[in-house]
C-alpha positions as CSV (number, residue, x, y, z in Angstrom):
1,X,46.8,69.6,39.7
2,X,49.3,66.0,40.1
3,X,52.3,68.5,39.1
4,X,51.6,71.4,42.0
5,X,51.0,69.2,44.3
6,X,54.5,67.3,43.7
7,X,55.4,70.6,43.7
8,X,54.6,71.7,47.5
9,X,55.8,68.6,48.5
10,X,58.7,69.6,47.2
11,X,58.9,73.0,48.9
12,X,58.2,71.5,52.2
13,X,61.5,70.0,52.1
14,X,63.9,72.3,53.2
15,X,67.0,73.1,51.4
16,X,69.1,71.8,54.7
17,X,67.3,68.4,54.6
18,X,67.1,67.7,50.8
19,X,71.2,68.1,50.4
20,X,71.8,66.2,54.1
21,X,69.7,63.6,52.5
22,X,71.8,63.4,49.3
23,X,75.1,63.4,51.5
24,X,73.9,60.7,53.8
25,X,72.9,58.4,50.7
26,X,76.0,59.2,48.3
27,X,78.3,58.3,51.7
28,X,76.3,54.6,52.5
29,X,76.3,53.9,48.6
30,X,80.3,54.3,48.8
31,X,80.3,52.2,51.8
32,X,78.3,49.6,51.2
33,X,79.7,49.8,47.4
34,X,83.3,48.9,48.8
35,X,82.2,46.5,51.3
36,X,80.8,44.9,48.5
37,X,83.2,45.2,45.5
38,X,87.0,45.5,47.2
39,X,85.6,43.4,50.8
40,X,88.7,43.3,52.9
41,X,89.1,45.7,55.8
42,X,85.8,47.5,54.4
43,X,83.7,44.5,56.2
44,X,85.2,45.4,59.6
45,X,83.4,47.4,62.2
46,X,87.2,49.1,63.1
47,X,87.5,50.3,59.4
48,X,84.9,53.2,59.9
49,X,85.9,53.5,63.8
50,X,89.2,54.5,62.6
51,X,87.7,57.1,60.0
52,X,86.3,58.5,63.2
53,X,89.3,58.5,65.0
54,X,91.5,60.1,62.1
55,X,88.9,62.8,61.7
56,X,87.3,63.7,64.7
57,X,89.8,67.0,64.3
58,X,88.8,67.6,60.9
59,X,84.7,66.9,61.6
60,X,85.1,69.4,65.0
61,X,87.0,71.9,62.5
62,X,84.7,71.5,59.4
63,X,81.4,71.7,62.2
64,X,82.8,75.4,62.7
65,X,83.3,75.9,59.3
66,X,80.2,75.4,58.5
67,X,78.5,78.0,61.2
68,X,80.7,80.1,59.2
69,X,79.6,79.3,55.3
70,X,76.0,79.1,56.4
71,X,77.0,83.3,57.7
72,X,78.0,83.6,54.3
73,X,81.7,83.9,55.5
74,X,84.6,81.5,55.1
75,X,87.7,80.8,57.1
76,X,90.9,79.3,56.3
77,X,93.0,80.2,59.2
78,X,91.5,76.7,60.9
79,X,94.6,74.5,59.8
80,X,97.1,77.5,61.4
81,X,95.1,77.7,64.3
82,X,95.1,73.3,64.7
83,X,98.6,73.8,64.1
84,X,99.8,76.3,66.4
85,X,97.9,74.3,69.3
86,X,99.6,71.4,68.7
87,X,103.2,73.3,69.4
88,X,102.2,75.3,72.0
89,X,100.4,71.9,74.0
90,X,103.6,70.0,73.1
91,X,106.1,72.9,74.2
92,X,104.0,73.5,76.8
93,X,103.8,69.9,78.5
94,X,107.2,69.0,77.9
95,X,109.5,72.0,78.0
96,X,107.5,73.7,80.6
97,X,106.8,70.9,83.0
98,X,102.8,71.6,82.1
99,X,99.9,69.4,83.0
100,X,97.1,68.2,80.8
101,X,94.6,70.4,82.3
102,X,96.3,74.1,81.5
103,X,97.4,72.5,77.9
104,X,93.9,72.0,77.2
105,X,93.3,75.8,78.6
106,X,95.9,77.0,76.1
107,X,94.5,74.9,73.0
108,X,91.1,77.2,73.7
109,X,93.1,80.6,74.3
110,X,94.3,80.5,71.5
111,X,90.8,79.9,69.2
112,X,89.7,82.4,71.7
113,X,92.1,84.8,70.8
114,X,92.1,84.1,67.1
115,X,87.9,84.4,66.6
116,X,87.9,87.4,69.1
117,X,90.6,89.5,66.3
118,X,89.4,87.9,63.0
119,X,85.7,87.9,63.9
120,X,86.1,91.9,64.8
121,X,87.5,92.8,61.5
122,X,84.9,90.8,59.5
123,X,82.1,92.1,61.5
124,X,82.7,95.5,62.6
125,X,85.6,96.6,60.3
126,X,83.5,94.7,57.4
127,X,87.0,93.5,56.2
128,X,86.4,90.5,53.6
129,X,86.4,87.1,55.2
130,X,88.7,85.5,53.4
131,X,91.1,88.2,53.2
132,X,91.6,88.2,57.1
133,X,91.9,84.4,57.7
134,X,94.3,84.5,55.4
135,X,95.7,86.9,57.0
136,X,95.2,84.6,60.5
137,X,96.8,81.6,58.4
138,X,99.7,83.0,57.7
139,X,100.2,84.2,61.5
140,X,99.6,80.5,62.7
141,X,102.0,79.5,60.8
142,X,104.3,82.0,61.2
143,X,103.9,81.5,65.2
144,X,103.7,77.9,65.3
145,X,108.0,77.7,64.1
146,X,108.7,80.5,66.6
147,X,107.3,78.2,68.9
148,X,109.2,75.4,67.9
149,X,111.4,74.7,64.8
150,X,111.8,70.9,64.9
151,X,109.1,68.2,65.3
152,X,109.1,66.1,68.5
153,X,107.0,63.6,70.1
154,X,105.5,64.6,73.7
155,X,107.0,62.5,76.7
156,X,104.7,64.0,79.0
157,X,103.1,60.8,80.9
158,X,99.6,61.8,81.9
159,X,99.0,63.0,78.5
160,X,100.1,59.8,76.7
161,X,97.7,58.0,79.5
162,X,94.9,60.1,77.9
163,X,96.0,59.6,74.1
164,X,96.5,56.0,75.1
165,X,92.9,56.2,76.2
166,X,90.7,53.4,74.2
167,X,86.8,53.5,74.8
168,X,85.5,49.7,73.2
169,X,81.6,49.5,71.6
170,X,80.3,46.6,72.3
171,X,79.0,43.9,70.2
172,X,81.3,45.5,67.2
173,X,84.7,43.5,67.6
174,X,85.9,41.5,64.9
175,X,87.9,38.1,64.9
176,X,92.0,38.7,64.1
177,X,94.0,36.3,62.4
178,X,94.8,33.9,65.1
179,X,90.7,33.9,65.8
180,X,91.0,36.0,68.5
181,X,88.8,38.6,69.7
182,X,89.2,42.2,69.4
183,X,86.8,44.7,70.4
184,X,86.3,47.6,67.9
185,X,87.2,50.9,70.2
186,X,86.9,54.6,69.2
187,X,89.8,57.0,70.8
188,X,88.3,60.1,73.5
189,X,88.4,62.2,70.1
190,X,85.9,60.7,69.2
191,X,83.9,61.6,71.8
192,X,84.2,65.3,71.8
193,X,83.4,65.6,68.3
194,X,80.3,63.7,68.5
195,X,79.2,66.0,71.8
196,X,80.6,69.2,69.6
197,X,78.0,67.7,66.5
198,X,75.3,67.6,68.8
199,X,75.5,70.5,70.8
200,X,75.8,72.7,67.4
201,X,73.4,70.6,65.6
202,X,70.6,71.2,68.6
203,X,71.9,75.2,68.8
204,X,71.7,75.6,64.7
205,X,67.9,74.1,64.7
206,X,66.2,75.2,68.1
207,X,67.9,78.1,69.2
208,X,67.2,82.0,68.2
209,X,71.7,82.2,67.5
210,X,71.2,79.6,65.2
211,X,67.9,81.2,63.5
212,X,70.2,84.2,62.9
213,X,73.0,82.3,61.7
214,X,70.6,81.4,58.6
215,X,69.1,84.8,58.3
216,X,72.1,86.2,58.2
217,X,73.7,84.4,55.7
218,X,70.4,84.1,53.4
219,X,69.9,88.0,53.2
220,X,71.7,90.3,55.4
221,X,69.5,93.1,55.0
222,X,66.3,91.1,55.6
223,X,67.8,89.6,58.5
224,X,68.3,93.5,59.7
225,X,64.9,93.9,59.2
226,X,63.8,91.1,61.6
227,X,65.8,92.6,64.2
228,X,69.1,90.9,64.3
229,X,72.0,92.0,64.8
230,X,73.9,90.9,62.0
231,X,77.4,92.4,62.9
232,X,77.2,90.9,66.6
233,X,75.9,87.7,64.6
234,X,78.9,87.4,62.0
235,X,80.9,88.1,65.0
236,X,79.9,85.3,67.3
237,X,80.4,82.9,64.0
238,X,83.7,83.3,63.4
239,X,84.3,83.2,67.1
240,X,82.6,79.7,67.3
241,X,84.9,78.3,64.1
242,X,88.1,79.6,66.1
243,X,87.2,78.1,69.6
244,X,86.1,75.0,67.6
245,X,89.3,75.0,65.6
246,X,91.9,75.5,69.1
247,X,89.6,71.9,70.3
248,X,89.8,70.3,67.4
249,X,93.5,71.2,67.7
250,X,93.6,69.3,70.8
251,X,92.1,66.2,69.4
252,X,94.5,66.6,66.6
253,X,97.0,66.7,69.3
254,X,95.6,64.0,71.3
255,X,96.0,61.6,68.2
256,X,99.1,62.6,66.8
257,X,101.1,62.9,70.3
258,X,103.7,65.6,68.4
259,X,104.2,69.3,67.9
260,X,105.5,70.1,64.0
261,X,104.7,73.3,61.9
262,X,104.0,70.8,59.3
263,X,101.0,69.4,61.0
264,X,97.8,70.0,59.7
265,X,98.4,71.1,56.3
266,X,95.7,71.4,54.2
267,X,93.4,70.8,57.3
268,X,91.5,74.1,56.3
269,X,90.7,72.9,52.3
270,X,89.1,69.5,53.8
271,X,87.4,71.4,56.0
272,X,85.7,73.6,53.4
273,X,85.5,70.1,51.6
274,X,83.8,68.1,53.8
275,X,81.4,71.0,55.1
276,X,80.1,71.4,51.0
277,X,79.7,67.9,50.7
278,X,78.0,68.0,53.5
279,X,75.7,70.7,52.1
280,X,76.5,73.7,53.5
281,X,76.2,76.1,50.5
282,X,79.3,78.8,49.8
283,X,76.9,81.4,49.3
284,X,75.2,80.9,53.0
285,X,71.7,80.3,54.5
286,X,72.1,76.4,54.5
287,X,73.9,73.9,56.0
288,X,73.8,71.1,58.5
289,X,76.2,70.3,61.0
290,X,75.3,66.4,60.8
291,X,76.0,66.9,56.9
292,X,78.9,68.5,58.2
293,X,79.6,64.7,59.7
294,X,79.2,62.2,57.0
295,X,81.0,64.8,54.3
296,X,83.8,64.1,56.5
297,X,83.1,60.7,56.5
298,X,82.6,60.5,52.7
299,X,85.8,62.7,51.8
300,X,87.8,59.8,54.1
301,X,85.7,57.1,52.5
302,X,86.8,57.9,48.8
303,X,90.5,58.4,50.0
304,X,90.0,54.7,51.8
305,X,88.3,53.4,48.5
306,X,91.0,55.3,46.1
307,X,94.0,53.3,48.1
308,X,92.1,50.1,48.4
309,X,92.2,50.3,44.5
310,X,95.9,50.6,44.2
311,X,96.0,54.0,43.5
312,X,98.2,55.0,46.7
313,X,100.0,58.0,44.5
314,X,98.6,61.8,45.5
315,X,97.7,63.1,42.7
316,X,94.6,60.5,42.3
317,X,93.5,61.4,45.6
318,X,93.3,65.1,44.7
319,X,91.8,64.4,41.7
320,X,89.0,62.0,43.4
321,X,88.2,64.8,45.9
322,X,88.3,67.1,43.0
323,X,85.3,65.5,41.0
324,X,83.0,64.8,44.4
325,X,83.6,68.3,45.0
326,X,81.9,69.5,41.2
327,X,79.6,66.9,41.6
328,X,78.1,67.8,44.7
329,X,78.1,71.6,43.4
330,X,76.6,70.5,40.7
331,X,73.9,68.8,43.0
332,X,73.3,71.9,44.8
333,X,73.1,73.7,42.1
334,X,70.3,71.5,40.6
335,X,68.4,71.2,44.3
336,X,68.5,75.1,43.9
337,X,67.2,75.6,40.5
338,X,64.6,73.2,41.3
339,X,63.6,74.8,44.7
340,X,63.1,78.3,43.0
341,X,60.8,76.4,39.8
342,X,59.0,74.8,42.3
343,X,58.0,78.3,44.8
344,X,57.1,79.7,41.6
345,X,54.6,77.1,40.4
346,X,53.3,77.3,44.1
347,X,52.6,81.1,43.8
């Protein structure tokens, strides 16, 4: 009697909460764990402020990539697509005598453009995912050295207003060397991702798109049963990811101030990253956009922690990402098993 009715407590808990749970206590156990052990810039309030600041592309990016994964789909045209924006804002603003208002027009034309193309051949042409954002990775690549072959920092003076832009929170300042005050800030970045985390996290959980986006990606053919249109569904995913990814290629822009084909490299792996870590299963029908956040957070964390330790060469940061990546399939894996043991003993 004690073990089935552990056991329905346990089934009450949704997939989605039990691994944002586990994400949200492995990322203040690293935290706290370095605040504790290596001290140091750890124990100010402008340490995690500047993992915001770094990553509000990547946690815009990885928030579409999740909608994706929880479609069952993938999509690792996202680091292209940042890429691309960046060289046609910068080309844009300082070889065509632009303003910051149509450069932020272009940045969404463009993930516009890329989920209109790669969401029709996944959902109506039923081309494999992965096959055609690869596809769409190559072309942003491809595109953003037409666009521009050298690298170049952007002149343009009302955009380096707005990159200048500082936004302080109060009461979370920290005393400098000569004992003077300076207000932790967070850059407008910042800002947009947490308003891009919010509006997805309230569409995902209260809205009947975000209902199908689970449906769909937990059982297709079930999800056709209930009525939903599972190609139009799959469509408007990857459509999301791609207007999310020409943003996030504007914040990207907005904090590196530069156009470069090299830019964003590997943006698309930490995006898949942070989004598992996050848990947002590969196989679809869970996820959480506010997972979504603190993988992000915990994938910078590590890197943070692996530096602090004196371990600045590449390779160990690979490898560090690496083992949190098995370990938190492993977790899922084990969530999983124990969800299904559980439903049974219920029934």
């Amino acid at each position: 009697m004690e073990k089935k009715r552990k056991n329905s407590i346990f089934t009450k808990l949704s997939d989605t909460n039990m691994l944002l749970l586990i994400t949200i206590v492995v990322f203040f156990a690293m935290y706290i764990g370095a605040v504790v052990f290596l001290g140091g810039g750890f124990k100010k309030p402008q340490t995690l402020f500047n993992i915001l600041n770094a990553n509000a592309a990547l946690i815009i990016t990885a928030c579409g990539m999740s909608i994706v994964m929880i479609t069952g789909g993938i999509d690792i045209s996202v680091g292209g697509v940042v890429a691309l924006v960046s060289m046609c804002c910068a080309v844009h603003l300082d070889f065509g005598n632009g303003s910051v208002p149509t450069s932020i027009l272009i940045a969404v034309g463009i993930g516009i453009a890329f989920g209109v193309v790669q969401g029709f051949l996944v959902a109506y042409l039923e081309i494999q995912p992965f096959i055609v954002s690869l596809a769409g990775m190559f072309f942003a690549r491809g595109m953003t050295t037409i666009v521009h072959t050298a690298p170049f920092n952007v002149a343009h003076e009302g955009f380096n207003k707005l990159k200048q832009t500082r936004i302080n929170v109060p009461g979370m300042g920290s005393l400098n060397k000569k004992g003077i005050y300076v207000p932790a800030y967070i850059e407008i970045g910042v800002v947009v991702a947490l308003l891009v985390i919010i509006i997805f996290f309230i569409v995902l959980r209260w809205t009947k798109l975000g209902r199908s986006f689970y449906a769909v990606g937990g059982n297709q053919q079930s999800a056709l049963m209930l009525g939903i249109n599972v190609k139009r569904t799959r469509f408007l995913s990857h459509l999301i990811c791609s207007i999310l990814a020409g943003i996030g290629g504007y914040v990207y822009f907005l904090h590196v101030g530069s156009g470069s084909a090299s830019h964003a490299v590997g943006l698309e792996m930490n995006a898949i990253a942070s989004s598992i870590i996050g848990g947002t299963m590969l196989t679809g029908g869970v996820g959480n956009v506010i997972g979504t956040l603190f993988g992000v957070l915990s994938l910078s964390t590590i890197q943070n922690i692996v530096s602090s330790a004196g371990l600045d060469q590449a390779w160990w940061t690979g490898i560090t990402i690496a083992a949190m990546l098995c370990i938190f399939l492993l977790i899922q894996s084990i969530v999983m098993a124990q969800k299904k043991r559980a439903l049974r003993s219920d029934s």
